[in-house]
BAFI-668238 format. One record per residue: residue in one letter; x, y, z of N, C-alpha, C in turn. Coordinates in steps of 0.02 Angstrom, whole numbers, plus 50000, padded with zeros to 5 digits. Atoms other than C-alpha are relative to their C-alpha. Last residue first. Layout:
<sites>
AXYZXYZXYZ
...
</sites>
This chain:
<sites>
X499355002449990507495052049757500585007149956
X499665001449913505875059349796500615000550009
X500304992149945505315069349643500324998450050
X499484996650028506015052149533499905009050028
X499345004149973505105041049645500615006149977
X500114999049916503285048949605500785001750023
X500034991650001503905051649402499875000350079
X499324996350012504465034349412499975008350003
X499395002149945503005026649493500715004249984
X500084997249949501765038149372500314996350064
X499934991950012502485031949221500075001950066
X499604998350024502295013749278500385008050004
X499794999949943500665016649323500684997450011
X499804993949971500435023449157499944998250083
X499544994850014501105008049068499935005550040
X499184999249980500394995349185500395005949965
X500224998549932498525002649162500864998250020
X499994993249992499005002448982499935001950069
X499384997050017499494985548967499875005550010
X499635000049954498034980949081500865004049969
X500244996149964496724987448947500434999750061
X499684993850009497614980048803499785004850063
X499154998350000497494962348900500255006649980
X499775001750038495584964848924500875000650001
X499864993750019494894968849112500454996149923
X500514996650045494284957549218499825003249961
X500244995650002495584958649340499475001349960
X499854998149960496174941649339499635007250042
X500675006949979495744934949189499835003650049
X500484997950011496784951149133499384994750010
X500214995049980498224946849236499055003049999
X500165002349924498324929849182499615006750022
X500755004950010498264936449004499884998550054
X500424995749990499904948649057499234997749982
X499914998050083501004935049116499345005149983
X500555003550058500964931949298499885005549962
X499855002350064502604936749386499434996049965
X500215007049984502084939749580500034995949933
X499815004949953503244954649592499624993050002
X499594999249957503074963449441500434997550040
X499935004050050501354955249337501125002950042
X500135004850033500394956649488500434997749946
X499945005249952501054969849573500024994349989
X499164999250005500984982849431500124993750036
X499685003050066499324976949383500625001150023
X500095005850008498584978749560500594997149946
X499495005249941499484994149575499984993550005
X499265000350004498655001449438500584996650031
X499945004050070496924995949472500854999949985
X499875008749992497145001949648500114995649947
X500555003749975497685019149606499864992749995
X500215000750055499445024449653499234997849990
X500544994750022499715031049809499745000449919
X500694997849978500185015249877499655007049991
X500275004650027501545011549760499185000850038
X500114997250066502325026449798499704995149977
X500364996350005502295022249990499935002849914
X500605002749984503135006949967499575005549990
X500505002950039504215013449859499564997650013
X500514996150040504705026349981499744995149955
X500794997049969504875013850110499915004049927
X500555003849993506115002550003499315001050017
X500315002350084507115017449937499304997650042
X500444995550013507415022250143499634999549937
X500454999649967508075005650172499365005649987
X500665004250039509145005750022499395001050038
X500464998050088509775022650087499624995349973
X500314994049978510175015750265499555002649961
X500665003049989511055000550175499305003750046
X500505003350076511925015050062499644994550024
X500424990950019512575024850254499694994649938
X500404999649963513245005050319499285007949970
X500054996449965514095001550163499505001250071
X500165002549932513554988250064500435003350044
X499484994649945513894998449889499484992650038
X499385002049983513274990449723500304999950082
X499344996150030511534996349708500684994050021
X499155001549995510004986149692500475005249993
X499654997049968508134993149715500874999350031
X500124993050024507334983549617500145004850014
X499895000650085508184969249671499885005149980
X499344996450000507854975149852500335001949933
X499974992749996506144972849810500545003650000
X500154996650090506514955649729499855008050031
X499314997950056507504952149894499665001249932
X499344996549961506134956150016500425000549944
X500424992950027504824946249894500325005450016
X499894999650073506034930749905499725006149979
X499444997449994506004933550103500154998049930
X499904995349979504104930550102500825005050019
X500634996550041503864917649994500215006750029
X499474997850074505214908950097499745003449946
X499464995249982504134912450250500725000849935
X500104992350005502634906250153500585004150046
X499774997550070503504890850087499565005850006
X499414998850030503834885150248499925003049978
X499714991849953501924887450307500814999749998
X500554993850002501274876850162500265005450045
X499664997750069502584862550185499805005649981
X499234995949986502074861850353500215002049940
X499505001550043500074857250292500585003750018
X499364996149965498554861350376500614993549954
X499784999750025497084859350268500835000350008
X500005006250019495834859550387500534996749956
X499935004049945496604874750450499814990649980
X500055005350032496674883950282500134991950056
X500445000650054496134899150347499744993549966
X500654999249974496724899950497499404997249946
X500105006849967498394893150423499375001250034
X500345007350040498394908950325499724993150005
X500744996750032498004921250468499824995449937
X500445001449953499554912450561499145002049960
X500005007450002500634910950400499534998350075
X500304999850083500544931850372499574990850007
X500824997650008500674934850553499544998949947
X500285003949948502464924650554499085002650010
X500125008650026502894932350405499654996050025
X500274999750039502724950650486499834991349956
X500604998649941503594947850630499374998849948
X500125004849964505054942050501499454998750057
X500285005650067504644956850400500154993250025
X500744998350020504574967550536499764994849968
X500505000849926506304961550626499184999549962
X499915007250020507274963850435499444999250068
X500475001250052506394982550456499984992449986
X500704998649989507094984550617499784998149937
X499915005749958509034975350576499125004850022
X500125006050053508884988250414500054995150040
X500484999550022508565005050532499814991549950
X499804996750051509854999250660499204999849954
X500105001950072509094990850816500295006249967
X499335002850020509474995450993500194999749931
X499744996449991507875006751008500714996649982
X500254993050069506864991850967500425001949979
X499645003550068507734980551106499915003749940
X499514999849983507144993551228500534996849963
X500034994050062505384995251150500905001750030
X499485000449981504874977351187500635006649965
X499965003349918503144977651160500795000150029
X500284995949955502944989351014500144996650082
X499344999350009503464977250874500235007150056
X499115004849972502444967250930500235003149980
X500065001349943500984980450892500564997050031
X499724992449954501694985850736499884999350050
X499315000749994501504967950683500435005850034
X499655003849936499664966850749500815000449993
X500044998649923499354981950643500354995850063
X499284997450001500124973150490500055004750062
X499445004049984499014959450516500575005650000
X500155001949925497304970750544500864995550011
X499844993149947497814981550382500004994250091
X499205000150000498064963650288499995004250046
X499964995349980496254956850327500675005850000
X499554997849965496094940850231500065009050013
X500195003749946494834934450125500365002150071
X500934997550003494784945349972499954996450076
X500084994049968496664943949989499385001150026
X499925001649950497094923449982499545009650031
X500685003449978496964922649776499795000550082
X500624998450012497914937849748499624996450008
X500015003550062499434933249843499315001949982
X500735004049983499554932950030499774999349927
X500415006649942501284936950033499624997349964
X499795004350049501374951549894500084994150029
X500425003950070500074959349982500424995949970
X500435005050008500964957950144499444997149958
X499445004549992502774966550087499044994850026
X499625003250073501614980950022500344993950000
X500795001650051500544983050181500214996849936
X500445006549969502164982550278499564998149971
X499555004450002503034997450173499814992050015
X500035000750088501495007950184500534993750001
X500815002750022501585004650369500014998549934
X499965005550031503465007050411499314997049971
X499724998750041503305026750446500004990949964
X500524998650060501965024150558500344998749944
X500205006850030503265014550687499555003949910
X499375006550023503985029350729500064996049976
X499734997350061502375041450731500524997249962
X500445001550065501425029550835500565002449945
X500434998150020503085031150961499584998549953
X500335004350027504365018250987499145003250006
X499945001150059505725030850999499454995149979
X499755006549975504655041151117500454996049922
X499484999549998504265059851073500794993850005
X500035001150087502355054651027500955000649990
X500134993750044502545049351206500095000149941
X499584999050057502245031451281499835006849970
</sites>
């Protein structure tokens, strides 16, 4: 495989940030400390590497839907490892619906009107940059954004959470905050 290939490192790279972000909000803050995400989102770039003829077929938003269904399935294998004694169907349902509720709250945040083929192109592209703008934020920040954002616990949770007093997360959300829109707003 050349770097020139469509299913080059460089091809796939681009969905990383994006992947990392779609499996923290998964695995949930109680599940992370335990769990490896970089190694799951590797294996997803991996499969998504094996069959580089179907790949190539794909549109950019029928690849990314692919990921995040590759992606689910890696998420609910590493959890069920976990919680093997514990095994439970109901449990690995409700992490693939977990996982396509987090899809559409990103999109959410990223809603326009249009379904166009060129504006689902553009959401697509949003989605990465926010991934990646979310990951160059620092961790504290992101935590909080994440946490009270996409996984909706109230800002006391938070601060159990992080350790950190409630005025001390409001501010960590305000200027990471700030600094998502000022990232986003350079990009877009």
């Amino acid at each position: 495989m050349t770097d020139e290939s469509p299913m080059s490192g460089q091809a796939l790279e681009r969905y990383r940030r994006y992947l990392a972000f779609l499996a923290r909000l998964q695995v949930g803050y109680r599940f992370r400390a335990r769990l490896d995400l970089s190694g799951i989102v590797q294996q997803t770039l991996w499969e998504a590497c094996q069959n580089p003829t179907e790949w190539t077929s794909l549109t950019a938003s029928q690849q990314m839907a692919f990921l995040r269904r590759v992606l689910a399935h890696n998420v609910c294998d590493e959890v069920r490892k976990l919680t093997s004694d514990k095994r439970d169907v109901h449990r690995e349902e409700s992490l693939d619906r977990k996982m396509d509720q987090s899809s559409r709250r990103l999109w959410k945040e990223l809603a326009c009107d249009s379904s166009s083929p060129s504006r689902k192109i553009s959401r697509s592209e949003q989605a990465l940059q926010l991934a990646a703008a979310l990951d160059c934020l620092p961790e504290a920040q992101r935590e909080a954004l994440i946490l009270q954002h996409w996984e909706g616990l109230p800002l006391t949770e938070i601060a159990a959470h992080m350790n950190r007093t409630p005025a001390a997360v409001a501010g960590l959300l305000k200027r990471g905050l700030q600094q998502l829109r000022a990232t986003l707003g350079a990009v877009m």
